[in-house]
C-alpha positions as CSV (number, residue, x, y, z in Angstrom):
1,X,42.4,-33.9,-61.6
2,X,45.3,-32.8,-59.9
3,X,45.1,-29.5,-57.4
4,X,45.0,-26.4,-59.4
5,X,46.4,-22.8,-58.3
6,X,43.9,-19.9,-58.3
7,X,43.7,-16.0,-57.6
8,X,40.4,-16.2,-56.0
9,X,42.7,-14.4,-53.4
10,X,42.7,-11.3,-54.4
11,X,40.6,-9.1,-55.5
12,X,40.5,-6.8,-59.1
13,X,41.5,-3.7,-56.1
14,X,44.3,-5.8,-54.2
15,X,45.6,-6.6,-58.0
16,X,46.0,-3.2,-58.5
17,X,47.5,-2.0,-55.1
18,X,49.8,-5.0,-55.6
19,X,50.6,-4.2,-59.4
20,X,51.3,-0.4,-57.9
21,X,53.5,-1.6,-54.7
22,X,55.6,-3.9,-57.2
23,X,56.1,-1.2,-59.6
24,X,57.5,1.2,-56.9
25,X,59.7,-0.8,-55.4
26,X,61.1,-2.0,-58.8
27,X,61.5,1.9,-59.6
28,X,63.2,2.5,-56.1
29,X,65.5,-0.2,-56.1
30,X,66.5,0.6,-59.9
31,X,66.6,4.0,-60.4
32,X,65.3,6.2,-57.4
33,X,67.9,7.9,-54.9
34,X,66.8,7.0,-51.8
35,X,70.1,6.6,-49.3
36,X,72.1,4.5,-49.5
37,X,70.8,2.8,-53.2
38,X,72.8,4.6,-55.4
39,X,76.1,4.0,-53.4
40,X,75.0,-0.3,-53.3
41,X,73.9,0.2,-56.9
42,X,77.3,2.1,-57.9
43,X,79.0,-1.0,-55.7
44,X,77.5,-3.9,-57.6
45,X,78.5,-2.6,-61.1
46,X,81.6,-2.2,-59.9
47,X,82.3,-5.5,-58.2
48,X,80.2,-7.5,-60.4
49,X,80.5,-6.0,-64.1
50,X,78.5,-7.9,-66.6
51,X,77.8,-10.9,-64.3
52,X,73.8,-11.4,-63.6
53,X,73.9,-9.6,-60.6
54,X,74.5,-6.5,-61.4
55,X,71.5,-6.6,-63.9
56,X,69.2,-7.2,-60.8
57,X,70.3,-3.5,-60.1
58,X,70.3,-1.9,-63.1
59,X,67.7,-3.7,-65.3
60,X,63.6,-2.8,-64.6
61,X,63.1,-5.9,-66.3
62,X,65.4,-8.0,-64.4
63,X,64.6,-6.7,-61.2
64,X,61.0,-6.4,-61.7
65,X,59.9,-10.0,-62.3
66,X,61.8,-11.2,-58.6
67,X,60.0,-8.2,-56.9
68,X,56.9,-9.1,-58.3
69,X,57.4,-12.6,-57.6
70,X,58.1,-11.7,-54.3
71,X,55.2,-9.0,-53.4
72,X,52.8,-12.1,-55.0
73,X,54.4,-14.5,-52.3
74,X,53.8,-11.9,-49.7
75,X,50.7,-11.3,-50.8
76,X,49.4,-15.1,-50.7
77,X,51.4,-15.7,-47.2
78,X,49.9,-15.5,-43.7
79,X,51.5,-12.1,-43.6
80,X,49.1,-10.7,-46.2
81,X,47.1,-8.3,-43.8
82,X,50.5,-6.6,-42.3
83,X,52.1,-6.4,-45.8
84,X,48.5,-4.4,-46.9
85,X,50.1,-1.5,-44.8
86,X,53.2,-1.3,-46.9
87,X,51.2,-2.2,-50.2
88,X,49.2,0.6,-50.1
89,X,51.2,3.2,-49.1
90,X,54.0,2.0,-51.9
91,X,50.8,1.6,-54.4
92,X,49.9,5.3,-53.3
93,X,53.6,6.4,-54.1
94,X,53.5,5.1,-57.2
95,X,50.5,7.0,-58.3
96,X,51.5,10.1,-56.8
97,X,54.8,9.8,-58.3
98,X,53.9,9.1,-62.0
99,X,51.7,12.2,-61.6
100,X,53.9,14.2,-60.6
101,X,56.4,13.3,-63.2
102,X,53.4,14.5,-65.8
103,X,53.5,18.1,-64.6
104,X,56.0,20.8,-65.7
């Protein structure tokens, strides 16, 4: 049979740091207001309207599957161990983040 992909990658942990990191940068590039995001964010809609590209700004859903698809790639590359460093941080974020959006 022909070759067959597998996760045997990454473990059940490095799924969930990855799964975290993917999540926070989908929230940062859609909604957070980190300088200068909101001014690019604000400049898409305006230049681009309705068009595609402006949903990869505004949309969660849009955005989230190419970031996703892009922190697996990362995460399967030779550049695996240095993007661990940002991972976890990001994964930590995340976590600390949906916390702290649980207290009043």
């Amino acid at each position: 049979m022909g070759d067959r992909v597998t996760l045997a990658w990454v473990s059940s942990w490095w799924a969930l740091v990855y799964l975290l990191a993917a999540y926070r940068l989908t929230r940062l590039w859609t909604r957070d207001s980190l300088p200068p995001l909101p001014a690019f964010r604000q400049y898409v809609q305006t230049r681009w309207g309705t068009r595609p590209w402006a949903e990869l700004v505004d949309c969660p859903w849009c955005s989230g599957f190419w970031i996703s698809l892009g922190v697996v790639l990362l995460a399967s590359s030779p550049v695996a161990p240095l993007f661990q460093w940002v991972a976890v941080p990001l994964a930590i974020s995340a976590v600390v983040g949906l916390i702290a959006s649980r207290e009043s």
